[in-house]
C-alpha positions in Angstrom: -22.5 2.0 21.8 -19.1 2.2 20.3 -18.0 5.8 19.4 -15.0 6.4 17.1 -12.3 9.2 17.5 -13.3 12.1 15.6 -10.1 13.4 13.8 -8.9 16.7 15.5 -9.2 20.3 13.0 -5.7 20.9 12.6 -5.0 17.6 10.9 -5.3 18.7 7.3 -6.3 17.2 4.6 -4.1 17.1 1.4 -5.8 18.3 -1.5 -3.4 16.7 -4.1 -4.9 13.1 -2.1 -7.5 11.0 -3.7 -10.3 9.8 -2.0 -10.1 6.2 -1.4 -12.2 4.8 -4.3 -11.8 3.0 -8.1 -9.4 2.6 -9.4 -7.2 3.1 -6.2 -8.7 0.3 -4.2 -7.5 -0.8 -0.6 -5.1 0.5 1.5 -2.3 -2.6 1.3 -0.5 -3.2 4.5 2.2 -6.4 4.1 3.9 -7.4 7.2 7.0 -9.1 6.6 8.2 -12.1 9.4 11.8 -12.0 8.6 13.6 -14.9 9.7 11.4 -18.1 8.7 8.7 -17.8 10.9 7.5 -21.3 12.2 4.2 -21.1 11.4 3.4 -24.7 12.6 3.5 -24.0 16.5 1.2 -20.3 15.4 -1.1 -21.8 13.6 -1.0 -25.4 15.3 -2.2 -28.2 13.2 -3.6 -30.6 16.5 -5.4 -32.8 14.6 -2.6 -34.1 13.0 -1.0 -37.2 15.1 2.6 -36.5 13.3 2.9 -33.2 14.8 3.1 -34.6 18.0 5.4 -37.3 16.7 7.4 -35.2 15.5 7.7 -32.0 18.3 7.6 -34.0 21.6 9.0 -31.0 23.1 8.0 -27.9 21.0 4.3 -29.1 20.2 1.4 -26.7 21.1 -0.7 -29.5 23.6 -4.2 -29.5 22.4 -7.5 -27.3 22.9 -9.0 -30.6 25.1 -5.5 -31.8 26.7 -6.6 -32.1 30.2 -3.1 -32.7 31.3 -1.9 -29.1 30.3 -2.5 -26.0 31.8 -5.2 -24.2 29.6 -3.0 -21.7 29.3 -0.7 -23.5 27.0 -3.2 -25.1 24.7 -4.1 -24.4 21.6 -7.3 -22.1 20.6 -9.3 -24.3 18.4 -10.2 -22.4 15.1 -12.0 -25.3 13.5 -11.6 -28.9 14.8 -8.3 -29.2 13.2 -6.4 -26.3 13.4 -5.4 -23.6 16.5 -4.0 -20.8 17.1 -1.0 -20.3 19.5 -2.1 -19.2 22.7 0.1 -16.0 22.7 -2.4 -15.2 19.8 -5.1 -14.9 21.6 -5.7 -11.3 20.9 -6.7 -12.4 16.9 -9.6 -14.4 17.9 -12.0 -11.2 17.9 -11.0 -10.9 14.1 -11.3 -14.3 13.2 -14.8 -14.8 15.0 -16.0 -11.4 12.9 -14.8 -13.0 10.2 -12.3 -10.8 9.0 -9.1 -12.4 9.4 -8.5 -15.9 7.2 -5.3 -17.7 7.2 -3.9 -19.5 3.8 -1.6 -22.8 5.3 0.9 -24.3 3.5 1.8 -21.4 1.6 4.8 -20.2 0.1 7.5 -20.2 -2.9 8.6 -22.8 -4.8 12.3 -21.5 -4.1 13.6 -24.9 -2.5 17.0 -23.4 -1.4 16.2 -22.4 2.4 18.8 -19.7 2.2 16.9 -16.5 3.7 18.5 -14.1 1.8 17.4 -16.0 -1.7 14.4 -16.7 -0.6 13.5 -13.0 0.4 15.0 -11.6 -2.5 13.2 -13.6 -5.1 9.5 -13.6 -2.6 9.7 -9.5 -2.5 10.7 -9.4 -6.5 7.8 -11.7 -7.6 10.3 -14.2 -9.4 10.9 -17.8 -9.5 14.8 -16.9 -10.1 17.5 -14.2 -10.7 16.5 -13.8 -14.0 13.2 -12.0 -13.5 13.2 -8.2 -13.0 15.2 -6.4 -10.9 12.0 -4.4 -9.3 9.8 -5.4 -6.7 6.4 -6.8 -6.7 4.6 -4.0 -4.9 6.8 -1.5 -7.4 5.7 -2.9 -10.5 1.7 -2.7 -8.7 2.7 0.8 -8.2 4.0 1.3 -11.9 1.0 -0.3 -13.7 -1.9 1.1 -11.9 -1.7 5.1 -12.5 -4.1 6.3 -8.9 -3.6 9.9 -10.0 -2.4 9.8 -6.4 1.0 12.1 -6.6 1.3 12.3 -2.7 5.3 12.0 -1.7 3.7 8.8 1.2 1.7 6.9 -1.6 4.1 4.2 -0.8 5.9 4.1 2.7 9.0 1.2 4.0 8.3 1.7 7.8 12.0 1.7 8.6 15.3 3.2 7.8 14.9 2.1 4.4 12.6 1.0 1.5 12.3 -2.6 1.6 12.9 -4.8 -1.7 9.5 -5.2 -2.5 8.9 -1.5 -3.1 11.9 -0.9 -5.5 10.9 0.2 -9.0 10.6 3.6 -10.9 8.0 5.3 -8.4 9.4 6.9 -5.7 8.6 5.8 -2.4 9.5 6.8 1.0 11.4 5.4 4.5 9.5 6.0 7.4 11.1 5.0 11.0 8.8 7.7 12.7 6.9 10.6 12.6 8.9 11.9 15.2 11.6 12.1 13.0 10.3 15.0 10.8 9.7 17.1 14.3 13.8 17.6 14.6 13.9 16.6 17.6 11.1 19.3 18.9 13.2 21.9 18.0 10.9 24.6 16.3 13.9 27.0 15.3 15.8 24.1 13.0 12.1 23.0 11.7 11.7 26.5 10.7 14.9 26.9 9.1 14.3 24.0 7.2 11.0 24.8 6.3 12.3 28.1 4.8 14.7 26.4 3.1 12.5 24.0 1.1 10.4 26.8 0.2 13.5 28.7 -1.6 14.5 25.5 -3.5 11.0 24.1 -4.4 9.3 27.7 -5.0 8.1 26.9 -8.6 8.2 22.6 -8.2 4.6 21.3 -8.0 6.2 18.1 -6.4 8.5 20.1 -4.0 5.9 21.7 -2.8 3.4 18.1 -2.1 6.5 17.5 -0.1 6.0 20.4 2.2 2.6 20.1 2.6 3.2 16.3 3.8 6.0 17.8 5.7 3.3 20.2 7.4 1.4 17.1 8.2 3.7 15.4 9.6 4.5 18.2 11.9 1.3 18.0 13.6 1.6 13.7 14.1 2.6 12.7 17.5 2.7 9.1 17.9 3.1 9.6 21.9 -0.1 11.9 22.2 -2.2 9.9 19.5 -5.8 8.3 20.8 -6.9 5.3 19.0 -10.5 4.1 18.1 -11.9 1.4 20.6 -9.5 1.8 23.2 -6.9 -0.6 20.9 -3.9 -0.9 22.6 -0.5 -1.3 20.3 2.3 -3.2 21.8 5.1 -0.8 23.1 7.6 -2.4 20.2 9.0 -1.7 17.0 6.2 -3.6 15.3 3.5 -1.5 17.4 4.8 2.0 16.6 4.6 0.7 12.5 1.6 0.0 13.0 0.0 3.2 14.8 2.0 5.4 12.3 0.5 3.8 9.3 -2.6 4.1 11.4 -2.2 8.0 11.7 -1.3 8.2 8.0 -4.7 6.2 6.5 -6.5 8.5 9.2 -4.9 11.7 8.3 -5.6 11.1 4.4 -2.2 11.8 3.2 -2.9 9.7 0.1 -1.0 6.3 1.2 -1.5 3.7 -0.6 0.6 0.8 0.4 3.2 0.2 3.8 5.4 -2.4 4.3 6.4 -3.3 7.8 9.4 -6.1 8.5 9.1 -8.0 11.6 12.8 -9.7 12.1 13.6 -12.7 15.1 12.0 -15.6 13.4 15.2 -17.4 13.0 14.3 -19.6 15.9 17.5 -22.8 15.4 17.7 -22.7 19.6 15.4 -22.4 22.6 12.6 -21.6 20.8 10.2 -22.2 22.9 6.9 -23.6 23.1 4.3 -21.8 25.2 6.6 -19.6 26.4 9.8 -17.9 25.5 11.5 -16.8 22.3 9.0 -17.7 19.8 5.9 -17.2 21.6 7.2 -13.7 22.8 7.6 -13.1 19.0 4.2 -13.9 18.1 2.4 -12.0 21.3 3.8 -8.8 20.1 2.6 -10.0 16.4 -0.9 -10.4 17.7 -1.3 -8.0 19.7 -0.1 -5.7 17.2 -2.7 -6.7 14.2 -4.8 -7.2 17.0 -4.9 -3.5 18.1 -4.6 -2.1 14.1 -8.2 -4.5 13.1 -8.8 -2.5 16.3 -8.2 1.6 16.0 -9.0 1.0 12.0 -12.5 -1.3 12.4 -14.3 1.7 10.8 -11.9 1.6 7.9 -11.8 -2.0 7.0 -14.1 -2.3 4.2 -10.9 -0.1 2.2 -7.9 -1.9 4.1 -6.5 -5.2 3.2 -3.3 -6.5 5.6 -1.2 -9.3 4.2 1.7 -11.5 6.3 4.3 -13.5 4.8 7.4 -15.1 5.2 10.2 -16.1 3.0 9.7 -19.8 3.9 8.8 -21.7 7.0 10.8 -24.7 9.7 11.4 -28.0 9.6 8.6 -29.9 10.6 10.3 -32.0 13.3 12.4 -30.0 16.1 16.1 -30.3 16.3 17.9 -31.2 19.4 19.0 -27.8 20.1 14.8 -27.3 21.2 14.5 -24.8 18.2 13.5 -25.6 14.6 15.8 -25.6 11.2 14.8 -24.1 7.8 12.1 -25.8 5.8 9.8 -25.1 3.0 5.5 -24.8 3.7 4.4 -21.3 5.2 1.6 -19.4 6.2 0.2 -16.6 5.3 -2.7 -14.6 7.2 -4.9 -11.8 5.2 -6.8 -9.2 7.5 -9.5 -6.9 6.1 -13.0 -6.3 5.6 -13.4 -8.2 2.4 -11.9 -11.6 3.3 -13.8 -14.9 3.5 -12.5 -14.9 7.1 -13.0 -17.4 9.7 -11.3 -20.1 7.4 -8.0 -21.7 7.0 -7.5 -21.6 3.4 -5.6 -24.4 1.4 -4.9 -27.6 0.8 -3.5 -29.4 3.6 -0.3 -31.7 2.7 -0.1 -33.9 6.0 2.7 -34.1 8.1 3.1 -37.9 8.2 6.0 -40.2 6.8 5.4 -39.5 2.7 3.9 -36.5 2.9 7.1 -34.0 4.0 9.0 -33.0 1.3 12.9 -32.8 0.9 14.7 -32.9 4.6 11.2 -33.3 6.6 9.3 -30.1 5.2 5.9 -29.1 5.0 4.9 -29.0 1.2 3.7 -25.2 0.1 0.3 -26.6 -1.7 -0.2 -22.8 -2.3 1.6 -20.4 -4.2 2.2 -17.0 -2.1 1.7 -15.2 -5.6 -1.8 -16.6 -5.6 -3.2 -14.8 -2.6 -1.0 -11.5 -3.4 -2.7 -11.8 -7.0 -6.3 -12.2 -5.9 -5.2 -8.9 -3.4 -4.3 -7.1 -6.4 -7.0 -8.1 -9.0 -10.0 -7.7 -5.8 -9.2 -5.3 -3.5 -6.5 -3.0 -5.1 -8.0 -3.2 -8.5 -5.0 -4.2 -10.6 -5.4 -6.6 -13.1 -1.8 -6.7 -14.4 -0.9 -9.7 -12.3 1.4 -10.7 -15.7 3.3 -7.6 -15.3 3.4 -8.2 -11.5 4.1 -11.6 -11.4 5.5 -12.1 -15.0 5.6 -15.3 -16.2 3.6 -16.3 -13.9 -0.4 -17.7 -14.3 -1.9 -17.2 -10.7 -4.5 -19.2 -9.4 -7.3 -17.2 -7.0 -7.6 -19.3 -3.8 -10.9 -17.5 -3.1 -9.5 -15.9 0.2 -10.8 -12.2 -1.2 -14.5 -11.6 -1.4 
């Protein structure tokens, strides 16, 4: 019988914080692999002959490669495609059906500069002309939750990301910790006392000190997650527990955005172990461990990866990978047709890379965000969102 953690008394509930229902929708998570993630060796294509043509080196052997170790192969998801073997930790989600994976996704951007690609990916736009905002601000602007909580919208980090920018204010969150000063009760009381002489007749100033109050009683080192999960001891892991604590402790968030940075793999990358595969043990174990501690939450939780684009499909001589074009993106919640590997597949053979030698994104990444919003987060205004921009639902969201 699986039991999960009752909530302890003194973690209180804010009364300014909406209950998680219409027209709020889902709790968003988006995980951001910053760098170019090279999605071909996480979720391995093995049924494709070019891959092996073109990674003699880097290529993840296959699930029935009886001259590998069966540690190295890949983990068959569906006769064509597998998962990394560092990734191993995500098959519980995927065989309950409540992880899918969209491949060959991504932007049309064609530049393979990171910083263009990530600034017009977290703004929605196909080019510098769009708005200045980002896509999860403008969600945020057009979909009034009543929610007036100070954490609606939290940038795990020491700053907002891109995609949060816009006229609602949202908040940096490195860690909980943070707020304790250090454990020192005197200069949390003194600041306390302060905010109470400044904010004394603000209706907003004082939200802030009731999520301050909160956040007092938060301890990321003592915490006790549901089902035994396990969080990797990383940046990544501690992002992930703390937006754990926050859904938990009903302090009205709506939406965190968490960046995961190394993906720029152009030298020893790696192939079943190393650099790379390092990268995306900590990234499965991670998601892993959140589908985990939050299993009785997932019917109001939707978790989104992306990257700004992904590598060139054959290896370069340095045993690493250079920028390409095709993605992936994976979608974790209780409303997913999981299970699946979503999208058209291009082919990886002479005539069907694109450009350099690139996978071709078959895909738009605004699709699944759209069918996210519209579904699970209930905003319709995918226009304003995405302006000029007609999405297409890939049928990822239930």
């Amino acid at each position: 019988m699986v039991t999960t953690q009752v909530l302890p008394t003194w973690m209180p509930r804010l009364a300014f914080t909406p209950r998680n229902v219409a027209p709020r929708g889902d709790t968003l998570v988006v995980v951001f692999l910053r760098g170019a993630a090279d999605v071909l060796n996480m979720v391995v294509p093995h049924g494709e002959d070019a891959y092996y043509q073109l990674r003699p080196a880097l290529g993840i052997p296959r699930p029935d490669d009886s001259k590998a170790k069966s540690t190295e192969r890949a983990l068959d998801l569906d006769g064509f495609f597998g998962l990394h073997p560092a990734m191993s930790s995500l098959l519980d989600a995927w065989q309950s059906e409540q992880l899918a994976i969209i491949h060959a996704c991504g932007a049309p951007d064609e530049s393979r500069s990171h910083f263009k690609a990530m600034e017009l990916m977290e703004r929605g736009v196909d080019d510098e002309r769009g708005p200045a905002s980002g896509w999860i601000g403008r969600h945020l602007a057009t979909l009034n939750t009543g929610n007036s909580s100070p954490l609606r919208a939290v940038g795990m980090g020491t700053r907002p990301q891109r995609s949060l920018s816009g006229t609602v204010p949202v908040s940096a969150l490195r860690s909980i910790a943070d707020f304790h000063l250090g454990g020192d009760p005197r200069a949390l009381q003194q600041m306390r006392l302060a905010l109470k002489a400044v904010y004394a007749d603000d209706a907003l100033g004082q939200d802030t000190l009731s999520i301050m109050d909160t956040l007092e009683r938060l301890d990321p080192l003592t915490y006790t997650p549901a089902r035994s999960a396990n969080y990797p001891d990383s940046e990544f892991g501690l992002a992930l527990k703390q937006t754990a604590m926050l859904i938990k402790a009903e302090v009205g968030l709506e939406v965190s955005a968490i960046d995961v940075g190394g993906w720029d793999t152009h030298f020893a990358q790696g192939s079943t172990s190393g650099l790379m595969p390092n990268l995306m043990k900590d990234l499965a174990e991670g998601l892993a461990a959140f589908h985990a501690d939050l299993y009785d939450h997932m019917n109001r939780l939707t978790t989104v990866t992306m990257s700004e684009f992904g590598r060139r499909a054959s290896e370069n001589g340095s045993l690493g990978t250079d920028h390409g074009h095709g993605s992936m993106m994976m979608v974790l919640g209780g409303h997913v047709q999981g299970g699946n590997v979503h999208g058209e597949w291009p082919g990886m053979r002479e005539g069907q890379l694109i450009g350099p030698g690139d996978l071709a994104v078959t895909t738009d990444y605004r699709d699944v965000l759209s069918e996210i919003l519209v579904k699970r987060l209930n905003n319709p205004a995918t226009h304003e969102i995405f302006p000029e921009y007609q999405p297409k639902l890939p049928g990822v969201i239930l």
